[in-house]
C-alpha positions as CSV (number, residue, x, y, z in Angstrom):
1,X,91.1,85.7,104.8
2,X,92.7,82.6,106.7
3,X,96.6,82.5,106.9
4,X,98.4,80.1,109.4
5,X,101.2,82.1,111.0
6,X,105.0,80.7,110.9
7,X,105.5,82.3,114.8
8,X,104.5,81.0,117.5
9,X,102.9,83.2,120.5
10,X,104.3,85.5,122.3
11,X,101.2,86.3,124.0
12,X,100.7,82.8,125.9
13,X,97.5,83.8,128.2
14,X,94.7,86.0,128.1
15,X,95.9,88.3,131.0
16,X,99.7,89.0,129.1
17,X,97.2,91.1,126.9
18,X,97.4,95.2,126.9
19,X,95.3,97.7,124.8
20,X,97.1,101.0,123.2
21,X,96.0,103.9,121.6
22,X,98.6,105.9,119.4
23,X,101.2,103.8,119.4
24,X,103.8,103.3,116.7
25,X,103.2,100.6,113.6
26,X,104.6,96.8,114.8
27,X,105.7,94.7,112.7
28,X,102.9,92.6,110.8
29,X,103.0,88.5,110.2
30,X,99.9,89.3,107.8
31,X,97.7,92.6,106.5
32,X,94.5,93.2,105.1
33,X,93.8,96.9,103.5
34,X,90.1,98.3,103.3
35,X,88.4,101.4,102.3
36,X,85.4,102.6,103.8
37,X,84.2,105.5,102.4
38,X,87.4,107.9,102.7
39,X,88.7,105.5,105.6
40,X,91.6,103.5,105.0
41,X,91.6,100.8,107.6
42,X,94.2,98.5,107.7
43,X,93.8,95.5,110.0
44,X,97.3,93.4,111.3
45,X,98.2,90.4,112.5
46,X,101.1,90.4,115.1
47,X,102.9,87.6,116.3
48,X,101.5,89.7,120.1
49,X,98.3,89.5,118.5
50,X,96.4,91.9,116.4
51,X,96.7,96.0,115.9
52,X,94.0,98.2,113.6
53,X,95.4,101.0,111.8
54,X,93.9,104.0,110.8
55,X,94.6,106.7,107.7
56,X,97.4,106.7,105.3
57,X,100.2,108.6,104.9
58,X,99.7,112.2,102.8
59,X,101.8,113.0,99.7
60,X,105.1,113.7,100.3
61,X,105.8,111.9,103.9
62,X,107.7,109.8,104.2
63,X,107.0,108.0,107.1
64,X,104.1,105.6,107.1
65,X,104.0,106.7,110.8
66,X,103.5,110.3,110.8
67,X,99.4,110.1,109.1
68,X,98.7,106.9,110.9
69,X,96.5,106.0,114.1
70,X,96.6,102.5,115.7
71,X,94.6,100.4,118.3
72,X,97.0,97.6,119.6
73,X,95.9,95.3,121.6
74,X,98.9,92.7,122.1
75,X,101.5,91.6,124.6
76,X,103.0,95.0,124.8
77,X,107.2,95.2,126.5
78,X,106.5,97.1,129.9
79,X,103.0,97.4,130.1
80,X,101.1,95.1,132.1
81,X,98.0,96.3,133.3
82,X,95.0,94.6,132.3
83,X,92.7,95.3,129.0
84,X,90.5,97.7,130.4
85,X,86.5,96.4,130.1
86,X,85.5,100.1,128.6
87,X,87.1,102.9,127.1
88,X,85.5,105.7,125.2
89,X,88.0,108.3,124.4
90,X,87.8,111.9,122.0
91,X,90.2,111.9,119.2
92,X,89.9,115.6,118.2
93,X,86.4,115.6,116.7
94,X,86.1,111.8,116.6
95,X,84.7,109.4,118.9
96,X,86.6,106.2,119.6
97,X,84.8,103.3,121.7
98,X,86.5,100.2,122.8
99,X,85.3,97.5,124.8
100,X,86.6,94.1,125.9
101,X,85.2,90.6,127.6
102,X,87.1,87.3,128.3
103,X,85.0,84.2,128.1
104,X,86.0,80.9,129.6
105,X,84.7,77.6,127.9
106,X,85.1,74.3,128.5
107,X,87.5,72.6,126.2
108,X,85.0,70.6,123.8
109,X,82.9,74.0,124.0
110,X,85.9,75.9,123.6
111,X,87.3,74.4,120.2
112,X,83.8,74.2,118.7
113,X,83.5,78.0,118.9
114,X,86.9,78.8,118.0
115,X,86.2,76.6,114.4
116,X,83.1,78.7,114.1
117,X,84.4,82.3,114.3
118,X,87.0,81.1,112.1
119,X,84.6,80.5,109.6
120,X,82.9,83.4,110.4
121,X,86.3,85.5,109.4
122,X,87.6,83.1,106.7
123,X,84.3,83.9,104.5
124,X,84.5,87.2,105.2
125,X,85.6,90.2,102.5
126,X,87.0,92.0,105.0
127,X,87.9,89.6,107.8
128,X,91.3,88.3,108.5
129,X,92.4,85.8,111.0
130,X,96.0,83.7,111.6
131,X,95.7,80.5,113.2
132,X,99.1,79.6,115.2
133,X,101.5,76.4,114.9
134,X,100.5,73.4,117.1
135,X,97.0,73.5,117.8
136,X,94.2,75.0,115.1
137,X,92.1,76.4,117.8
138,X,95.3,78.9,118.1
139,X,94.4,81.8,116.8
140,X,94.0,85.7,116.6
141,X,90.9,87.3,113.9
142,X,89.7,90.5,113.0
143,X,86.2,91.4,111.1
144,X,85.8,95.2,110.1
145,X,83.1,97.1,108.8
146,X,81.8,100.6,107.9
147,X,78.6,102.7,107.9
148,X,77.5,106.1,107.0
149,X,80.1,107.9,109.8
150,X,81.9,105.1,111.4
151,X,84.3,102.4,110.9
152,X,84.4,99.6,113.5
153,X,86.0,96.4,114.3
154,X,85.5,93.5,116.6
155,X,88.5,90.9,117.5
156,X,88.7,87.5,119.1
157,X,91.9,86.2,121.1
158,X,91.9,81.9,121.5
159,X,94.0,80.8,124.0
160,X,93.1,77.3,123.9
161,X,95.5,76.1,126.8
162,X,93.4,78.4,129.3
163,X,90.2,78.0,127.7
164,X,90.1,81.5,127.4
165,X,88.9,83.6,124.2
166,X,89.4,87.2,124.5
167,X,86.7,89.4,122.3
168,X,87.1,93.1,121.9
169,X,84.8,95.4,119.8
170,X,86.2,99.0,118.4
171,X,84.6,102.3,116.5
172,X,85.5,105.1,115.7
173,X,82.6,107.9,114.4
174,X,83.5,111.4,112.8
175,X,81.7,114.1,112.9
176,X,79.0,115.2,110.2
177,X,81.1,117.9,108.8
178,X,84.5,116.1,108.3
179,X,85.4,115.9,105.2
180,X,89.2,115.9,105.3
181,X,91.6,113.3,106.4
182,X,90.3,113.1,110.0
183,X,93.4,111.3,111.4
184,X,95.7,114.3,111.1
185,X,98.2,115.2,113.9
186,X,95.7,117.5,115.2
187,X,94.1,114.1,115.8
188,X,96.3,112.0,117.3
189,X,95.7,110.3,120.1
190,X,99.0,109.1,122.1
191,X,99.7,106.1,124.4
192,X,97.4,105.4,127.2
């Protein structure tokens, strides 16, 4: 799914970009719920770029919050160290893998790949991507997917006035035996 965004950025360079685990829901400019298996994965689109959340919230709660994991990775108010390269990180019994490269393209180069990843997503049951005011190689996507015991992700970050796109790839495997709601509070895995 392609949506243009009515925001502009708030994250205006690669390097304003920080990576979260655990932290609380953001507001969304635009969401796309999936299922994978007993997985609910629910990718957003911030106006500070993009966050994956994880789980839903059990009968009775009544905040969204409380059964809910999240990946951020966005301009994030008092963090400013850098998106690390690799992170691999237990959540109880899960396994949670992240990893991150920037690549730096010439412009022509740059704009040719941008339009061809946001095809890629645009096509893409369960891709979403937002493409910002003012220049169409502007733009933050997301592509999920899911396979026997795992549920992963990979992410792309245009920031055509640097000729930079930031790409991040995410999973998260559970162990043979779970059968329950694997994100419970015994779970959760808080700021880093």
């Amino acid at each position: 799914m392609l949506t243009t965004l009515t925001t502009s950025y708030t994250d205006t360079r690669a390097g304003d970009l920080a990576w979260c685990l655990g932290g609380r829901e953001l507001p969304a400019l635009a969401e796309l719920d999936l299922h994978f298996d007993r997985i609910h994965l629910q990718l957003r689109l911030l106006g500070a770029s993009h966050q994956v959340m994880l789980g839903s919230p059990g009968p009775g709660e009544e905040s969204r919050a409380e059964r809910r994991w999240s990946e951020t990775v966005a301009c994030l108010p008092g963090r400013r160290t850098p998106l690390p390269a690799r992170v691999a990180e237990h959540c109880g019994d899960w396994e949670y893998e992240f990893a991150a490269r920037i690549e730096s393209l010439p412009p022509h180069t740059f704009a040719a790949r941008a339009q061809e990843l946001l095809a890629l997503v645009e096509n893409h049951p369960h891709g979403l991507a937002g493409v910002f005011p003012g220049d169409p190689s502007a733009f933050t996507a997301l592509l999920a997917g899911g396979r026997g015991r795992q549920v992963y992700w990979r992410t792309w970050h245009a920031y055509p006035q640097e000729g930079r796109l930031v790409c991040t790839r995410s999973s998260l495997v559970r162990p043979a035996s779970g059968i329950g709601n694997p994100l419970d509070k015994s779970t959760a895995v808080q700021g880093s």
